[in-house]
N, C-alpha and C positions, 0 to 999 in steps of 0.2 A: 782786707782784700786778699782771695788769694790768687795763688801762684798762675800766673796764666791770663788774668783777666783786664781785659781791656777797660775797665774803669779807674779813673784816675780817683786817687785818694784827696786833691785838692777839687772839689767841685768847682770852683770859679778860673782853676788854669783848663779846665775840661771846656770851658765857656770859652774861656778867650781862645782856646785853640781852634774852638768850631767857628769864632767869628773869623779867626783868620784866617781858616779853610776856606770859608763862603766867600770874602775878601777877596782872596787870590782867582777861587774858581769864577770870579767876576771878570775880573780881572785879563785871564787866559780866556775868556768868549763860553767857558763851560755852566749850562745852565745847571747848576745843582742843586737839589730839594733840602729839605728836612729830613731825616730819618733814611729808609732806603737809597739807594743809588745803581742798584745792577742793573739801568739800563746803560750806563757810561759805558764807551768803550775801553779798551785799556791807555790807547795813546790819551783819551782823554781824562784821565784820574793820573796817569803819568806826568801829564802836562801838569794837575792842581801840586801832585808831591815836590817833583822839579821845583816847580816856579817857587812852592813852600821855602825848599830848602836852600835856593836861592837866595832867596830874601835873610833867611836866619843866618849864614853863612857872611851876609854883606852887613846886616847888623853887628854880628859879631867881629868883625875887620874895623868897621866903625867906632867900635868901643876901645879897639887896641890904641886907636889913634889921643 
């Protein structure tokens, strides 16, 4: 892989992260496709990272407990 590139070296965390994109973007009311996306607005890709990092943020709280 080099330096710079947006593909992950573990193919199946690559998987699970897009299900949990899809997941989330479900989730927040945002309809989003496979592959492209620039028709999103930005509040609404803000809304899938937020609520993302929400989530990972409460998992990991979870875990301390």
């Amino acid at each position: 892989m080099t330096k710079g590139s947006s593909q992950s070296a573990n193919p199946s965390a690559r998987e699970a992260l897009n299900r949990f994109k899809m997941e989330t973007a479900s989730e927040v009311g945002v309809n989003l496709k496979q592959g492209y996306n620039g028709d999103l607005t930005a509040r609404q890709a803000g809304s899938i990272g937020g609520e993302m990092v929400r989530k990972m943020i409460q998992a990991y709280e979870n875990s301390l407990q």
